[in-house]
C-alpha positions as YAML, in Angstrom:
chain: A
units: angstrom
residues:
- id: 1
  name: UNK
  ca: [0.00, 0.00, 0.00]
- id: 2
  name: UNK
  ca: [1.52, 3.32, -1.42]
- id: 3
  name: UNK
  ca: [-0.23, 6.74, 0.27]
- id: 4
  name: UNK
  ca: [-0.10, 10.17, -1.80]
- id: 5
  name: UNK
  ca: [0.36, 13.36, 0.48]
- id: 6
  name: UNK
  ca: [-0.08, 16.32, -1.74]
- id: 7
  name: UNK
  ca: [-0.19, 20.19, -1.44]
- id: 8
  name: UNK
  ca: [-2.09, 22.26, -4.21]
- id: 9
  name: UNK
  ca: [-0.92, 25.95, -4.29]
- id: 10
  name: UNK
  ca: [-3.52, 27.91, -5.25]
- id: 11
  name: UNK
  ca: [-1.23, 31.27, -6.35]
- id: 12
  name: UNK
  ca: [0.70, 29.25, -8.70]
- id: 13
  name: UNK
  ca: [-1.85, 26.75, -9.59]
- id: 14
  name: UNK
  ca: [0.50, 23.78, -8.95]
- id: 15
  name: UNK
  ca: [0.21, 20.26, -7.83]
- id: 16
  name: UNK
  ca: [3.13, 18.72, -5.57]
- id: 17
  name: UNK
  ca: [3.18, 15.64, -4.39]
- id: 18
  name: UNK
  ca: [5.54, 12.60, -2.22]
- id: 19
  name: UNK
  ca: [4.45, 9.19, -2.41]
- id: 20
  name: UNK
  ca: [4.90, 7.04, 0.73]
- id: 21
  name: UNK
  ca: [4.81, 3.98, 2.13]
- id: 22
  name: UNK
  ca: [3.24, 5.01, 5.43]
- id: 23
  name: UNK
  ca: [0.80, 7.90, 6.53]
- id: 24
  name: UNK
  ca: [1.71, 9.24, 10.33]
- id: 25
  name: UNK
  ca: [2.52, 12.25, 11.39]
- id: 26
  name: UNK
  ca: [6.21, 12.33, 10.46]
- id: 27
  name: UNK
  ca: [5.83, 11.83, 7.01]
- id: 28
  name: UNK
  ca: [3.00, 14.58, 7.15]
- id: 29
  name: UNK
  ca: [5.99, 16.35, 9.19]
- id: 30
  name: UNK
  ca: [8.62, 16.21, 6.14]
- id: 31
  name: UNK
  ca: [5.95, 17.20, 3.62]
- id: 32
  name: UNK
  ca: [5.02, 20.40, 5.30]
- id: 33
  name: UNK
  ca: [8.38, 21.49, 5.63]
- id: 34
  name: UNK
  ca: [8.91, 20.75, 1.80]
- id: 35
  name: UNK
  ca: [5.95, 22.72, 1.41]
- id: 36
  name: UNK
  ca: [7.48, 25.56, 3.54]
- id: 37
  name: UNK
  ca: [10.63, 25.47, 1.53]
- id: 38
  name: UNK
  ca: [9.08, 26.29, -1.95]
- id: 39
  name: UNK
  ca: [8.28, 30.04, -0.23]
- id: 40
  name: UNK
  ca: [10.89, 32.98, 1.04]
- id: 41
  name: UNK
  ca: [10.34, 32.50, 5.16]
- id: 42
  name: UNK
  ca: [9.15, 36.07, 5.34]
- id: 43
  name: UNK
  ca: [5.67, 35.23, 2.96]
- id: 44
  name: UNK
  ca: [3.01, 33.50, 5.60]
- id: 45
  name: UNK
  ca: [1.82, 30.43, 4.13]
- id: 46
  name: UNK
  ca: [-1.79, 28.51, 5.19]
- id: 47
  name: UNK
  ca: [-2.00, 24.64, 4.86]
- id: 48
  name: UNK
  ca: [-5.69, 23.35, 4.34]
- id: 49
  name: UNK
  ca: [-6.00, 20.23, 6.04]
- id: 50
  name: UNK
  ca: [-8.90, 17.80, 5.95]
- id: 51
  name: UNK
  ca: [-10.01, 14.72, 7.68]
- id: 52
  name: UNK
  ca: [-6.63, 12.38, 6.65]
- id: 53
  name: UNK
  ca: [-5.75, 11.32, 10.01]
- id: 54
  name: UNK
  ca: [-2.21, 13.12, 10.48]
- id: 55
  name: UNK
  ca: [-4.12, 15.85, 9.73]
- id: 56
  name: UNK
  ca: [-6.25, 15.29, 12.49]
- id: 57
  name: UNK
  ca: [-3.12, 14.17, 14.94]
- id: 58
  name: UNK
  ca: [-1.53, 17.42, 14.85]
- id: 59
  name: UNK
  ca: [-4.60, 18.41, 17.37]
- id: 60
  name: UNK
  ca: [-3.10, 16.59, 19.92]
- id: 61
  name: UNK
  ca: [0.43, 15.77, 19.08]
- id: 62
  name: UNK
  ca: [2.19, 19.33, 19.03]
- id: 63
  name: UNK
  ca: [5.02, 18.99, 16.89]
- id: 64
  name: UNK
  ca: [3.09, 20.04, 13.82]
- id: 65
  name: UNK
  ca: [1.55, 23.20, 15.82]
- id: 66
  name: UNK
  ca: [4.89, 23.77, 17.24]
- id: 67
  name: UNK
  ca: [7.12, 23.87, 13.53]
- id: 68
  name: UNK
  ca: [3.99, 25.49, 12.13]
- id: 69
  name: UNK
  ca: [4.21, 28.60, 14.86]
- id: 70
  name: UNK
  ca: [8.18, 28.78, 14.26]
- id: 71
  name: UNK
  ca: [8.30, 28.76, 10.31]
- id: 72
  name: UNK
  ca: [5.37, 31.35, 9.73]
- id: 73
  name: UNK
  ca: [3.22, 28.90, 8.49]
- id: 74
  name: UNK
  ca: [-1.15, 28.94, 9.25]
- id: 75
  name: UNK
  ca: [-3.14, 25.16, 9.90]
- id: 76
  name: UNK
  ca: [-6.30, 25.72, 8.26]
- id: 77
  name: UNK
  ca: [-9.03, 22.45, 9.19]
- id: 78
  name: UNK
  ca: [-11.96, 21.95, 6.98]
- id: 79
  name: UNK
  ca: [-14.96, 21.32, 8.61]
- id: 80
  name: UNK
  ca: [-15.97, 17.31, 8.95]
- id: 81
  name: UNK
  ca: [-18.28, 16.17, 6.09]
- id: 82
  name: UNK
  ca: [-16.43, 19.82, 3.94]
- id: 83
  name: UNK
  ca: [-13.86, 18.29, 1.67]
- id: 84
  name: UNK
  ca: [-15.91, 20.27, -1.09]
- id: 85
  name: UNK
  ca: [-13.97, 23.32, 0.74]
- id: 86
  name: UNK
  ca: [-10.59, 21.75, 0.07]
- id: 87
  name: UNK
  ca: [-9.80, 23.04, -3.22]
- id: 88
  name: UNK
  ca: [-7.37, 19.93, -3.44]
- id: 89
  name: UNK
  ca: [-10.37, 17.61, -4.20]
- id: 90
  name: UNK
  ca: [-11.00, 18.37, -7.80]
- id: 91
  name: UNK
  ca: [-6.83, 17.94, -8.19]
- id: 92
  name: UNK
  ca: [-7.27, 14.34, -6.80]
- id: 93
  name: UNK
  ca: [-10.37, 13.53, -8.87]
- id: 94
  name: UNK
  ca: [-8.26, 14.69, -12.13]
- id: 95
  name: UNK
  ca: [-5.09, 12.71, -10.75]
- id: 96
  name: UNK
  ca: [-7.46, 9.54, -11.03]
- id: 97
  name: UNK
  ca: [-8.49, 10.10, -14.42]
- id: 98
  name: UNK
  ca: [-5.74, 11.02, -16.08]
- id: 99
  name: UNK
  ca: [-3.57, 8.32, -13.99]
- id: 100
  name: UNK
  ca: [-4.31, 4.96, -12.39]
- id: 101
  name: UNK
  ca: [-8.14, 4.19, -13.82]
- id: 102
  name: UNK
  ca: [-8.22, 1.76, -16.05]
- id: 103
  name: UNK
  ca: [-4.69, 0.79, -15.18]
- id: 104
  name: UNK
  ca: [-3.17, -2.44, -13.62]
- id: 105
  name: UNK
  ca: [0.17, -1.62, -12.53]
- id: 106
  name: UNK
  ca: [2.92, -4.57, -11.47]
- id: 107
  name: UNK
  ca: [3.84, -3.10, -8.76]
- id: 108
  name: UNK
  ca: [4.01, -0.18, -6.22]
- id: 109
  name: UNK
  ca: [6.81, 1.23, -7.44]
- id: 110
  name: UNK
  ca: [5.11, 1.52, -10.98]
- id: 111
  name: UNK
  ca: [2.15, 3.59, -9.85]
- id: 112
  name: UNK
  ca: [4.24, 5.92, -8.02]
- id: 113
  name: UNK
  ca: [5.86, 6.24, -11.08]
- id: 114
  name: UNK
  ca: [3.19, 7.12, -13.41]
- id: 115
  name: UNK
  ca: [1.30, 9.55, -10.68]
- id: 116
  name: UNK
  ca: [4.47, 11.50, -10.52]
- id: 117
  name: UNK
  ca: [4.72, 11.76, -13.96]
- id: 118
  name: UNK
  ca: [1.22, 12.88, -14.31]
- id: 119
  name: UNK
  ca: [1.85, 15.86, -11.47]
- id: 120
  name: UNK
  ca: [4.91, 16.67, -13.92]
- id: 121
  name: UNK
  ca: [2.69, 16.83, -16.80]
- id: 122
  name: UNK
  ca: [-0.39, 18.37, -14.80]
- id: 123
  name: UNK
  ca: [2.04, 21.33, -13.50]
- id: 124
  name: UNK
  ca: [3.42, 21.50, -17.41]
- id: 125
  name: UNK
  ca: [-0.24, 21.73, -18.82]
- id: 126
  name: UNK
  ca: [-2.52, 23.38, -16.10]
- id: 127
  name: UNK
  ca: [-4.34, 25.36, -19.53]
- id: 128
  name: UNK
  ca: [-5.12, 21.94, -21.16]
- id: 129
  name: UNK
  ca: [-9.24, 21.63, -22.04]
- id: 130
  name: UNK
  ca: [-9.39, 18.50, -20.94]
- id: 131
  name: UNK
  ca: [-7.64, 19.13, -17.58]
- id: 132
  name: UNK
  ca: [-9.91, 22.21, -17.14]
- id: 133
  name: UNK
  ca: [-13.01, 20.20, -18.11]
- id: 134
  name: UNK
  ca: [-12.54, 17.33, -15.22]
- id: 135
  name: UNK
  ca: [-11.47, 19.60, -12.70]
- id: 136
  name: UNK
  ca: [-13.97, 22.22, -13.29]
- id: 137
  name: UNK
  ca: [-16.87, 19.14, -13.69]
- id: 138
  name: UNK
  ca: [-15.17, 17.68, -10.00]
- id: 139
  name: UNK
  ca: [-15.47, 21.23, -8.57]
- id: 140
  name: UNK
  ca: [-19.81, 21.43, -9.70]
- id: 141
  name: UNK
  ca: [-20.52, 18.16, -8.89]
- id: 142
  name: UNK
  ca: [-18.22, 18.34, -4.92]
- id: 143
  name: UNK
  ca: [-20.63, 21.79, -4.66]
- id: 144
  name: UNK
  ca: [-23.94, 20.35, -5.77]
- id: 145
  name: UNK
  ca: [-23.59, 17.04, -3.41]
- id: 146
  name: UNK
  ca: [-24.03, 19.98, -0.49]
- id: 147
  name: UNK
  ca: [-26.40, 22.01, -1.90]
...
């Protein structure tokens, strides 16, 4: 089992992502300060999380709150049963159909593979139609499931 732990920068309009064998809080841990280290220290950066349980760790396991206070960086929680808030969403729902559906890959090592190649190609092409049309279709359908 192979876990994705992405970030989706809304002022640049690009996808990063590490893929992992496990999902604690370290691993969270390393990603946010990757995340931190694509911006100058001075600019203030918010991380949206969601319901992924590191995410919800970092509540009561302080080393997450602690880095976050000392490298200028904001926690920002969606509500439970909000992932339509999490802008990340519609990036995920694209990253499945461009990427592993309809696929049967040999091994672990081969999906990473191809899902970092499509967040190369995603971040190359972020004006493609077809890229616009699932994301945009992910975005309508995450808002009318609430409405």
């Amino acid at each position: 089992m192979r876990h994705l732990i992405a970030g989706y920068d809304l002022s640049t309009d690009r996808l990063y992502g590490h893929v992992k064998a496990r999902k604690g809080r370290t691993e969270f841990l390393a990603f946010c300060r990757y995340l931190r280290s694509l911006h100058p220290a001075e600019v203030r950066i918010a991380i949206v999380l969601d319901n992924f349980s590191p995410h919800l760790s970092t509540r009561t396991d302080s080393r997450v709150g602690e880095w976050a206070a000392a490298n200028n960086v904001e926690l920002a929680y969606t509500p439970f049963y909000g992932s339509w808030l999490n802008r990340i969403e519609a990036q995920f729902t694209a990253l499945r159909y461009f990427a592993p559906d309809g696929t049967d890959h040999e091994s672990h090592r081969e999906q990473a593979s191809m899902i970092r190649r499509y967040i190369a190609w995603r971040n190359r092409h972020v004006t493609d139609p077809r890229l616009r049309k699932v994301i945009r279709r992910a975005e309508t359908i995450k808002r009318a499931k609430v409405a």
